[in-house]
NUGU-794210 format. One line per field, with one value per residue (C-alpha): x, y, z; residue in three letters. Coordinates in steps of 0.05 Angstrom, whole numbers. Example, Ala and Ser with C-alpha at 12.3 -4.5 7.8 and 13.67 -1.06 7.14 Angstrom:
% NUGU-794210
u 246, 273 .
v -90, -21 .
w 156, 143 .
resn ALA, SER .
//
This chain:
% NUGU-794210
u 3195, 3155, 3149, 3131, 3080, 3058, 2992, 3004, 2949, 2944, 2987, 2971, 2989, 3053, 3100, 3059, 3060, 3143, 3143, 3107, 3158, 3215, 3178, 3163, 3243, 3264, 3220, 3164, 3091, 3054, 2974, 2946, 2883, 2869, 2802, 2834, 2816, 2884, 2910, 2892, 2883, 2927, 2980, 2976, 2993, 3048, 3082, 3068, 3106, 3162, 3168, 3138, 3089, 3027, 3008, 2932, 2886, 2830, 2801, 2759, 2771, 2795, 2741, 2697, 2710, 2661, 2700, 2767, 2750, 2721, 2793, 2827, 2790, 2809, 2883, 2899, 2972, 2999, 3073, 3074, 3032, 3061, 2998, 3004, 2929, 2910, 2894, 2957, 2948, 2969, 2922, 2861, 2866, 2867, 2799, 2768, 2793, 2738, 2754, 2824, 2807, 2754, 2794, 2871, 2857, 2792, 2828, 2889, 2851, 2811, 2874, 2903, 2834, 2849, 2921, 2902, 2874, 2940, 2999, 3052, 3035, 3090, 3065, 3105, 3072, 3078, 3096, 3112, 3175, 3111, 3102, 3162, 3127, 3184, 3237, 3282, 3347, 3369, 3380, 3333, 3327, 3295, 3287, 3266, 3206, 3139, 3110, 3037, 3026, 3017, 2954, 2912, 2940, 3008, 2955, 2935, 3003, 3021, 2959, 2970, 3038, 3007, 2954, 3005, 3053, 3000, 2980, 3055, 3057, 2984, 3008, 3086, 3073, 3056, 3119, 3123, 3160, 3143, 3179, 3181, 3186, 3215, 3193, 3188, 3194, 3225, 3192, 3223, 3281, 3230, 3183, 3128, 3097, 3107, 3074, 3003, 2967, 2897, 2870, 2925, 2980, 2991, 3069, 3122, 3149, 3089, 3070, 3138, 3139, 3064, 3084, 3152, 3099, 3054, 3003, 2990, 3015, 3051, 3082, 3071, 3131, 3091, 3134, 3198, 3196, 3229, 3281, 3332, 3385, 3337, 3276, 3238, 3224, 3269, 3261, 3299, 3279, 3283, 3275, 3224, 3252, 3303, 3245, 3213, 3274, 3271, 3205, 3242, 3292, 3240, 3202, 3267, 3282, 3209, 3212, 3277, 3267, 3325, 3302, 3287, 3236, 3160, 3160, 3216, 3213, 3256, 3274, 3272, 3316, 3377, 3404, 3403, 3369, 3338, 3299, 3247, 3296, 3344, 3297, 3270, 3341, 3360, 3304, 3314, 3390, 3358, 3295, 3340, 3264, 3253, 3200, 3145, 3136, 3109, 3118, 3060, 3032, 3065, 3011, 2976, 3009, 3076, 3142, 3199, 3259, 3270, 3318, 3341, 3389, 3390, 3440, 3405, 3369, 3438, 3454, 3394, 3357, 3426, 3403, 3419, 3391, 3433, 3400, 3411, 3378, 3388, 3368, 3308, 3284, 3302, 3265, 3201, 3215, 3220, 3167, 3121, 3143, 3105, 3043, 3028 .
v 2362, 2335, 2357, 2440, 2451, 2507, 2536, 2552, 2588, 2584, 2532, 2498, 2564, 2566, 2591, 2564, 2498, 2508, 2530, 2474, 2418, 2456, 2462, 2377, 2367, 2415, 2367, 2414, 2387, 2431, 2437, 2481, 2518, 2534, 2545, 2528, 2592, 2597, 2521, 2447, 2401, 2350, 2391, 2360, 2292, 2323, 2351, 2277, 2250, 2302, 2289, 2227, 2252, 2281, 2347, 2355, 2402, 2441, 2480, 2531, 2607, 2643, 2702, 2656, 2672, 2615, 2572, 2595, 2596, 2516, 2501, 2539, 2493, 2429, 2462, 2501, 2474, 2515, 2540, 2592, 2622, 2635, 2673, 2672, 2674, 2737, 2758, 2774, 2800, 2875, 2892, 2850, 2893, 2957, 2930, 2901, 2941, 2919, 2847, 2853, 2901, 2854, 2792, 2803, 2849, 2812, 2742, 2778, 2798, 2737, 2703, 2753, 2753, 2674, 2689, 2721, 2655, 2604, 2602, 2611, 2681, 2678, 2703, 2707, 2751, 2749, 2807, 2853, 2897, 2925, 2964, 3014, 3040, 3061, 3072, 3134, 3092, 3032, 2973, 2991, 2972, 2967, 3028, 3064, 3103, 3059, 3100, 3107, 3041, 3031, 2983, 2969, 2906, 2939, 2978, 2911, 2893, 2961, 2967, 2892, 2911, 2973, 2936, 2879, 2935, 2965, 2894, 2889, 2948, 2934, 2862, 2846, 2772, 2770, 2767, 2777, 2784, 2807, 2788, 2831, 2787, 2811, 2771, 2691, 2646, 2578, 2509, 2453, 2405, 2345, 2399, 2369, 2432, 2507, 2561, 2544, 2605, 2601, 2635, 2687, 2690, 2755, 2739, 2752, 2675, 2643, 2678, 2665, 2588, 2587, 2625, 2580, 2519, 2554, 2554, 2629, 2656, 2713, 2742, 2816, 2859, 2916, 2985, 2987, 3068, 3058, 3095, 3031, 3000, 2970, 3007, 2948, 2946, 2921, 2869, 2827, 2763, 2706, 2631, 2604, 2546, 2609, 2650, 2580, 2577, 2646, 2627, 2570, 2622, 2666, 2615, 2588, 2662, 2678, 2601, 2618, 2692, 2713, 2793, 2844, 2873, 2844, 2870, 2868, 2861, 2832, 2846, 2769, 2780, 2767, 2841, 2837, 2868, 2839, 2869, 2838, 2835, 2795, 2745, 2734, 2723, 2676, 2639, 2626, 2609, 2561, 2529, 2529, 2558, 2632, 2675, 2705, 2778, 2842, 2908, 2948, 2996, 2999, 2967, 3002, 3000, 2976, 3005, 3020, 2984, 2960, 2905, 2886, 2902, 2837, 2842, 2851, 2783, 2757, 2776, 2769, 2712, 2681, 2660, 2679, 2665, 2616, 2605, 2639, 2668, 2607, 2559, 2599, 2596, 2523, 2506, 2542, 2513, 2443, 2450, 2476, 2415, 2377, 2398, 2378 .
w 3380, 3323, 3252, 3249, 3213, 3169, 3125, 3054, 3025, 2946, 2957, 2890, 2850, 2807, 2868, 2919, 2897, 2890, 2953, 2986, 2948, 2980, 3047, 3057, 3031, 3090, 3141, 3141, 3147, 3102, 3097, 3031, 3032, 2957, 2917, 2855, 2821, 2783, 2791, 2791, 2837, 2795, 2828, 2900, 2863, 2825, 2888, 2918, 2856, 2868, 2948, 2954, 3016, 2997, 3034, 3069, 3022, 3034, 2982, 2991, 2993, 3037, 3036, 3070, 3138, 3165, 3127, 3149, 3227, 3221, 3191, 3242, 3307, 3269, 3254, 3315, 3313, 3259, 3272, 3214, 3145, 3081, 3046, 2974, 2957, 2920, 2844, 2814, 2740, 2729, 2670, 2695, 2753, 2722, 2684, 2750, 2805, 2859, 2847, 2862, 2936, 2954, 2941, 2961, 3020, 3060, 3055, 3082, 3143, 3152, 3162, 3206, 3245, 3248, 3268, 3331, 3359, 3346, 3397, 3340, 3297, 3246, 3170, 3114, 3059, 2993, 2954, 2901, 2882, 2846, 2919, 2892, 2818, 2778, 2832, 2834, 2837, 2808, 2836, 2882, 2960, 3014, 3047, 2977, 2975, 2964, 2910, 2882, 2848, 2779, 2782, 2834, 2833, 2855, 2907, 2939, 2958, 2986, 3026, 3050, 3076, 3110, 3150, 3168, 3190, 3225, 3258, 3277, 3322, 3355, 3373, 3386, 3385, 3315, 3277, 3199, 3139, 3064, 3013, 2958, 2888, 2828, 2770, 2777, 2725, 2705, 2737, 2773, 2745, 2736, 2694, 2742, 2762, 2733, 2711, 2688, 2665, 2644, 2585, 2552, 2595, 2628, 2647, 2594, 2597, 2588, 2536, 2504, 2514, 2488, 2428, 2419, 2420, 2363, 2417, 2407, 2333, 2360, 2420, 2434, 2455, 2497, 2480, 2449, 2464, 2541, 2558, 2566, 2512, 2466, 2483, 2521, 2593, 2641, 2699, 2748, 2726, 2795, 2787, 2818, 2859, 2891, 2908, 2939, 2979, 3001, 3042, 3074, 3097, 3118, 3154, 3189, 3213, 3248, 3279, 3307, 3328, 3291, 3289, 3346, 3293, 3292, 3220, 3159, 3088, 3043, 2959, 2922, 2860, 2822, 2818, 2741, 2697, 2631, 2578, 2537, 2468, 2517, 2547, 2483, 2454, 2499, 2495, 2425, 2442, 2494, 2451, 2385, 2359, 2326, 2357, 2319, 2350, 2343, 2384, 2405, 2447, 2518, 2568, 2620, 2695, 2666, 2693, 2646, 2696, 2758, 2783, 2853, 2909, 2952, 2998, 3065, 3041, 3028, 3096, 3144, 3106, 3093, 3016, 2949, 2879, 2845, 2775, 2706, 2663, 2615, 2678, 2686, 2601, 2595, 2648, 2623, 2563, 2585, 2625, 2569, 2529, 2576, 2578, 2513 .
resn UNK, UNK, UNK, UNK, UNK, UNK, UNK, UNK, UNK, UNK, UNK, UNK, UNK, UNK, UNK, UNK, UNK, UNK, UNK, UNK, UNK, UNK, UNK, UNK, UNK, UNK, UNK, UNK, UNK, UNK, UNK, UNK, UNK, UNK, UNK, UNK, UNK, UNK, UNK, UNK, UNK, UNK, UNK, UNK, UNK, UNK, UNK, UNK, UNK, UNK, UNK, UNK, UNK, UNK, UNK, UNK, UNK, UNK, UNK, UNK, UNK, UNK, UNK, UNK, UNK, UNK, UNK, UNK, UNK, UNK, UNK, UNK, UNK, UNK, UNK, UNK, UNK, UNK, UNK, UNK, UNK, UNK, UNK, UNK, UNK, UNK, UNK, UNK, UNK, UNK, UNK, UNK, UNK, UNK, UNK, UNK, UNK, UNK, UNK, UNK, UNK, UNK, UNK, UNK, UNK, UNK, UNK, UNK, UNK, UNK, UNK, UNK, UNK, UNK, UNK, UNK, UNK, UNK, UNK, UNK, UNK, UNK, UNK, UNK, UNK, UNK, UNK, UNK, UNK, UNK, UNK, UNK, UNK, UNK, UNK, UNK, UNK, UNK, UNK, UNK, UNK, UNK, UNK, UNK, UNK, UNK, UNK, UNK, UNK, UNK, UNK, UNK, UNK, UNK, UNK, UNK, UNK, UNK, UNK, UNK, UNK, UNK, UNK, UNK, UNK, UNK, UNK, UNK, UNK, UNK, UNK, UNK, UNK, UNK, UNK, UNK, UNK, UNK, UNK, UNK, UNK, UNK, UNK, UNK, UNK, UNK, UNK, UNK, UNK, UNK, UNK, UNK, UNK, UNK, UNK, UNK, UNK, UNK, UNK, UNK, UNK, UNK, UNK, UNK, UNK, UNK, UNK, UNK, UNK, UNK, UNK, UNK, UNK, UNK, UNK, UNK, UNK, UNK, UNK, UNK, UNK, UNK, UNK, UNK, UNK, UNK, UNK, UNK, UNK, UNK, UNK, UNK, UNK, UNK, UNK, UNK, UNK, UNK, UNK, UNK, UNK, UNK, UNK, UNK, UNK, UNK, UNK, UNK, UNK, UNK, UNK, UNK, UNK, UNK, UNK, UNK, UNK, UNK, UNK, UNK, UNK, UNK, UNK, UNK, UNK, UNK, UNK, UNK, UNK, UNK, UNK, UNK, UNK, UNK, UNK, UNK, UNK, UNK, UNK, UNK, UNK, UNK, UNK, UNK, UNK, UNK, UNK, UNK, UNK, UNK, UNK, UNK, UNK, UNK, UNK, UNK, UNK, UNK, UNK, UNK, UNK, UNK, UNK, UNK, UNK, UNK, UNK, UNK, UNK, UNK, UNK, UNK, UNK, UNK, UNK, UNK, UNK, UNK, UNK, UNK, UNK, UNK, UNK, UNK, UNK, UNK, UNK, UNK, UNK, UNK, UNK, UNK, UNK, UNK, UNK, UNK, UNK, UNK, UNK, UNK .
//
């Protein structure tokens, strides 16, 4: 049995590209399609630095179905896909809604057109604990209510998880799981690769590190009218390398056929939740630097709290996040030192 192999797509983005590092240390051989929309291609050498094996690239995007099928014939020995590629900021989708259908949902289905054709369908999806809106019940878990999203962002990952759900009872050789992220942050140990926004960073860490650099003068604080402790929303904040090794586990239970269900899904999180006062407390704990910020208007498509139940991914995926919060901001910061 040689090395498996598997697909990444946006495999150079800020969790793909963890996901791939933890991938090649697991024995993995990993190919990325990526059309560097939202990344670099300086990152393939960076995950060669980390791992010392460079993975085989292919950027283009994944809308082009020509494109996709010609990769497929040269590649038809792929054991499994973890599909990251999509759009992912919240209030750039409320602004362009048709950009965020036409990309996240047609390179879904191109790959899942391309799927059809290999001898090993296993997909893990990337996803969003955006899927639940503002859930009835805190922590919240997995058999919660998916409620109208907040964004059409949000919208793209619950209609993703309907077609693949749909896909899963038309064909019970394809085999799937989503995993539904809470809120990733932090980079790797060597602060090699991490979160590279471009332009104004939508994420909340980002910003903060950007703003902790005197990059950007101030850091906005978006409602402090929420109905939690100190009035600032709420989120289960996950490192990224745990939610990299959350695919691994994923990956290892389709290859295996671990389930008697084609479909599951899956809550990626900590269980805790933070608010924005804390994370930018401990971040200044962290950094030993004061943040310059200012509260304003909440922001469209935001949810006031949510945070994670993750037992069944305890249990079925056998992982846990092990990272704190203090892990995750030093990172970041470390990380953001870097880059300059």
């Amino acid at each position: 049995m040689g090395k498996k192999k598997i697909l990444v797509t946006g495999g150079t983005g800020y969790i793909g590209s963890h996901t791939v590092v933890e991938l090649i240390k697991e024995g993995f051989e990993v190919v990325i399609i990526d059309d560097l929309s939202n990344s670099e291609m300086e990152v393939i050498s960076r995950i060669e630095k980390i791992t010392g094996i460079k993975p085989q690239f292919y950027q283009f995007d994944l809308c082009d179905s020509a494109k996709l099928t010609s990769f497929f014939k040269e590649n038809n020995d792929i054991d499994g896909i973890i599909h990251f590629a999509a759009f992912k900021a919240v209030g750039e989708s409320v602004e362009h809604p048709v950009k965020y259908y036409k990309n996240n949902l047609l390179s879904l289905m191109n790959v899942l057109d391309e799927l059809n054709e290999c001898a090993s369908k296993n997909l893990v999806f990337s996803s969003s604990c955006t899927v639940y809106g503002q859930p009835d019940k805190l922590p919240v878990t997995e058999d919660a209510p998916l409620k109208n999203a907040e964004s059409p962002y949000g919208n793209t990952k619950k209609i993703c998880e309907e077609i693949l759900q749909d896909c899963c009872k038309a064909a019970k050789e394809l085999n799937v799981i989503s995993l539904r992220y809470f809120n990733p942050v932090g980079a790797h140990d060597t602060a090699l690769i991490g979160e590279l926004p471009k332009g104004v960073p939508n994420n909340l860490i980002p910003f903060i590190t950007q703003t902790g650099a005197d990059i950007l003068p101030e850091l906005k604080v978006f409602g402090d009218d929420y109905d939690t402790e100190d009035g600032t929303a709420i989120r289960d904040y996950i490192h990224v390398v745990d939610l990299a090794k959350a695919h691994i586990a994923a990956v290892k239970r389709l290859l295996s056929r671990a389930s008697d269900n084609n479909y599951e899904h899956f809550n990626v999180g900590t269980g805790n939740g933070y608010s924005v006062l804390n994370i930018i407390n401990s971040f200044e704990k962290v950094s030993g630097k004061p943040l310059n910020y200012k509260i304003v208007d909440r922001r469209p498509g935001d949810i006031e709290k949510i945070y994670a139940e993750t037992d069944l991914a305890n249990q079925k995926l056998e992982w846990k996040a092990s990272r704190d919060l203090e892990n995750m901001l030093a990172s970041a910061w470390k990380w953001q030192q870097s880059l300059k």
